[in-house]
N, C-alpha and C positions, 0 to 999 in steps of 0.2 A: 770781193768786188762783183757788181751784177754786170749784166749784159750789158744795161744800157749805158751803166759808166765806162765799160770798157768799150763804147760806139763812141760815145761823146769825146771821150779824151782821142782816141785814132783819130776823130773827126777836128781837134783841135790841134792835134797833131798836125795833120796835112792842111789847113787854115796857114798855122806858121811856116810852115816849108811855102807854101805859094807864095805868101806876103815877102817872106826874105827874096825867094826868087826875082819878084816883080819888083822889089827895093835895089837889088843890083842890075836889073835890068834897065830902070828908069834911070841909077845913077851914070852908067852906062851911056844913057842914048839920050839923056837931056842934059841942053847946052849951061843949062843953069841948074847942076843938081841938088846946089845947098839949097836953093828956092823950092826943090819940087821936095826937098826930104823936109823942109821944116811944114811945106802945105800937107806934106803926107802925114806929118806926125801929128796934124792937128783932128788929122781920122784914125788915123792908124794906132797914134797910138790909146788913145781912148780907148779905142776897140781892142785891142792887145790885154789895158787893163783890166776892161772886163773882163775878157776870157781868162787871164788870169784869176781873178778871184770868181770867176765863173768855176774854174778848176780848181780852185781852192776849196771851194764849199763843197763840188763834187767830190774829191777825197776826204771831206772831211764827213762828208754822207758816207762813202764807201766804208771810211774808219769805224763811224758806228751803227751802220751794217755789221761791220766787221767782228764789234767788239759784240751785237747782237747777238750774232754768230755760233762767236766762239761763247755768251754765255751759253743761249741753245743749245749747243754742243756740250758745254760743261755741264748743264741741267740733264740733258740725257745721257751723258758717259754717269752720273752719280744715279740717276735712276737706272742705267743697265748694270751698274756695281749693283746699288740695291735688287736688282732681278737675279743675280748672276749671283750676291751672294743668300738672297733667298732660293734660288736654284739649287745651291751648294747644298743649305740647310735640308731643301726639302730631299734631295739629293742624298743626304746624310741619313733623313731620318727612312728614304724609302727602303736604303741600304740595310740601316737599322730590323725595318720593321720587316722586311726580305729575312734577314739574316734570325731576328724572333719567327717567322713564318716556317722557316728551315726547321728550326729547333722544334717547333711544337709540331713540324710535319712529320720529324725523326721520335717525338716522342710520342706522337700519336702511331706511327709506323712499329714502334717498340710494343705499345701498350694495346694495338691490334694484335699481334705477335703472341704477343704476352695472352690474351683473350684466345687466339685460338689455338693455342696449348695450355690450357684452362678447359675449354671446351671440346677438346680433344679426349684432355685425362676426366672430364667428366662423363664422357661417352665413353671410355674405356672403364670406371668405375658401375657407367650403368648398365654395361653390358656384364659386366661381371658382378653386378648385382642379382640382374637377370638369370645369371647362371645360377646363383646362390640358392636361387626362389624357384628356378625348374627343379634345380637339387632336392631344396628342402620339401617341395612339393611332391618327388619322385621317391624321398626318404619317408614322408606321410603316409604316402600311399603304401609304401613296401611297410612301413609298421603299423598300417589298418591290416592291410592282409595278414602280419605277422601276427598281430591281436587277434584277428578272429579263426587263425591256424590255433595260436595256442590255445583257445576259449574254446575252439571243437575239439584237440586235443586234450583241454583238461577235461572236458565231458564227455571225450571217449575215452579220458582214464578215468573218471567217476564213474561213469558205466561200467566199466574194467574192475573197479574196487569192489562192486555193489555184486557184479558176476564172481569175483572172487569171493566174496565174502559167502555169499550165499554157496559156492562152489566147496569153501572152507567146511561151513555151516554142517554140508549134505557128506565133506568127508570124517568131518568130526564125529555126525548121527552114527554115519556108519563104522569108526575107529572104538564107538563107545558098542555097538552091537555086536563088533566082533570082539573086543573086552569080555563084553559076557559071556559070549560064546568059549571064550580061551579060557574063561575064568569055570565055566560050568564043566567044560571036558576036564581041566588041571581037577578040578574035584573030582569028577569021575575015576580020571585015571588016579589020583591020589585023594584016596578017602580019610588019608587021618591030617594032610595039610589043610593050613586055613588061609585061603584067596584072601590078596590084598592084607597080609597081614604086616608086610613094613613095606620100605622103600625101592627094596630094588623086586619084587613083586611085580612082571610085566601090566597087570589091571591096576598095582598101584594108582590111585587118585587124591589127591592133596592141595589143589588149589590157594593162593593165599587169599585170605577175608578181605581183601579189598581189591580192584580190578588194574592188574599193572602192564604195560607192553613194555617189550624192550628188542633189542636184536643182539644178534650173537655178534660178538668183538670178535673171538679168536678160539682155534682149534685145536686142540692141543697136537704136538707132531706123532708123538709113541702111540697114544689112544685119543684114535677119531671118536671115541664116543663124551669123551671127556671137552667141553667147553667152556669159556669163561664170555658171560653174559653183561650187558653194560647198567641194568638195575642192581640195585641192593637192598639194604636191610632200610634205607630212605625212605624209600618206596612202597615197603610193607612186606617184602620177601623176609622169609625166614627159612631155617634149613628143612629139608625133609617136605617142603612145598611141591608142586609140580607145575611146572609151565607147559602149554602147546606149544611144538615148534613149526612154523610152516614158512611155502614162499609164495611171493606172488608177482616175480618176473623172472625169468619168462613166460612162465603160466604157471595159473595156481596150483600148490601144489602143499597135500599135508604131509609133514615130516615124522612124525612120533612124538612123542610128551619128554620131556624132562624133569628130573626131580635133583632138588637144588642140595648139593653137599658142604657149601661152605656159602654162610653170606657174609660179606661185606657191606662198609657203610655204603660205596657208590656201585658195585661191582657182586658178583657170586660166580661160582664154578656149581656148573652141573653137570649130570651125566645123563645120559641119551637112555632112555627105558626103552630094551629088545622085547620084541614077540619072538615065543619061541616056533624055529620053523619059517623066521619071514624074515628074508635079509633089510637090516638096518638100512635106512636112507642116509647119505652121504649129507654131513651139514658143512656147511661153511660160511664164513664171515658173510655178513649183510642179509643173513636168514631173519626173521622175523619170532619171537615171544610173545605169548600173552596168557594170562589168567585162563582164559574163556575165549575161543572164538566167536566173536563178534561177527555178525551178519554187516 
């Protein structure tokens, strides 16, 4: 109901309380009150009936107001349903996409994680790369120097060989000059012997015909002069041969000749040719053999 129907009806209200009032008061105080109630009724109550269907029509306004109203009202209770459960929805899906948001911030959190122990062990890989590479760098450098230690090395033992050789060379000239010399006195003092007549003959000379080296393998233990040499009858040794014997570490050095008493196919045993008067030189394993001194 509005305002103004709820003024009009009060106002209709207090309209009928006056009228009854003055109805009982007239019947009251006039001497003829059927007369003045049938003269009244000919205003009053007219006027009554209107206002009755005066107030009829007003509540039947107010009714559809009323029913206005409440559709109004039923029109927006269903559009705040429809808000409320779009609300809900949108509600649901913020949740939702919250709850997707979480999930790709934990896997994005994971897969950062994951990257910087990634980038960690690659920085630990490249450091230890790095180490590899000063290594291999410091290993280069230490086998240039080593190379060019052994390359001066091998060319101060070339040099070493070529002074040995020649050192050999100049003791051979002079083993073969005192040869003759020993050979000319043994005549001397024995005039019916003949120098160099076989093998154990200190000037004995017998070289084999073709140019062989070898080294002494082993010494015999009872007689040092007796050796077993690592050439043989392969090689072109034959018995009654003679080989130089010398060394050349630790410094050169000529040993005396030998002359071969037994050959074998890979192997021979010789024996140490003495000067008479000049103690024999001590030989031993890894001493050096050859035909001819070689320069």
């Amino acid at each position: 109901m509005t305002t103004i129907g709820k003024i009009l009806v009060f106002l209709v209200l207090v309209a009928a309380l006056g009228m009854g009032g003055l109805m009982v008061f007239v019947a009251k105080t006039a001497p003829n009150w059927k007369a003045a109630v049938d003269e009244r009724d000919k205003d009053v109550i007219p006027a009554y009936k209107a206002m009755l269907a005066q107030e009829v029509e007003t509540r039947k306004e107010l009714l559809r107001d009323k029913e206005k109203l409440k559709q109004l009202l039923d029109s927006k209770i269903t559009e705040s349903n429809a808000v409320k459960k779009q609300f809900e929805e949108d509600k649901q899906k913020l949740a939702e996409q919250a709850k997707t948001a979480a999930e790709q911030q934990g896997i994005a959190q994971i897969n950062a994680f994951k990257a910087g122990e990634e980038a960690k062990r690659l920085q630990k890989e490249l450091e230890f790369m790095q180490t590899v590479v000063q290594d291999r760098d410091k290993t280069i450098v230490k086998l240039r120097d080593e190379v060019n230690q052994a390359h001066n090395t091998e060319q101060a033992a070339k040099n070493d060989a070529v002074t040995a050789a020649a050192r050999l060379q100049s003791l051979y000239e002079q083993v073969k000059e005192k040869d003759r010399l020993i050979a000319e006195q043994m005549k001397k003092n024995q005039p019916g012997a003949v120098p160099g007549a076989g093998p154990r003959d200190p000037g004995y000379t017998h070289p084999p015909s073709v140019y062989v080296k070898g080294r002494i393998d082993q010494v015999d233990d009872a007689d040092k002069s007796l050796v077993k040499i690592t050439i043989g009858s392969d090689s072109g040794i034959r018995k009654d041969d003679t080989l130089e014997v010398f060394r050349v570490s630790p410094k050169a050095e000529y040993l005396g000749r030998l002359v071969i008493v037994r050959a074998d196919l890979h192997e021979a045993i010789a024996r140490q040719l003495r000067q008479p008067g000049v103690p024999a030189a001590a030989l031993q394993p890894g001493d050096q053999v050859a035909s001819t001194l070689r320069p």
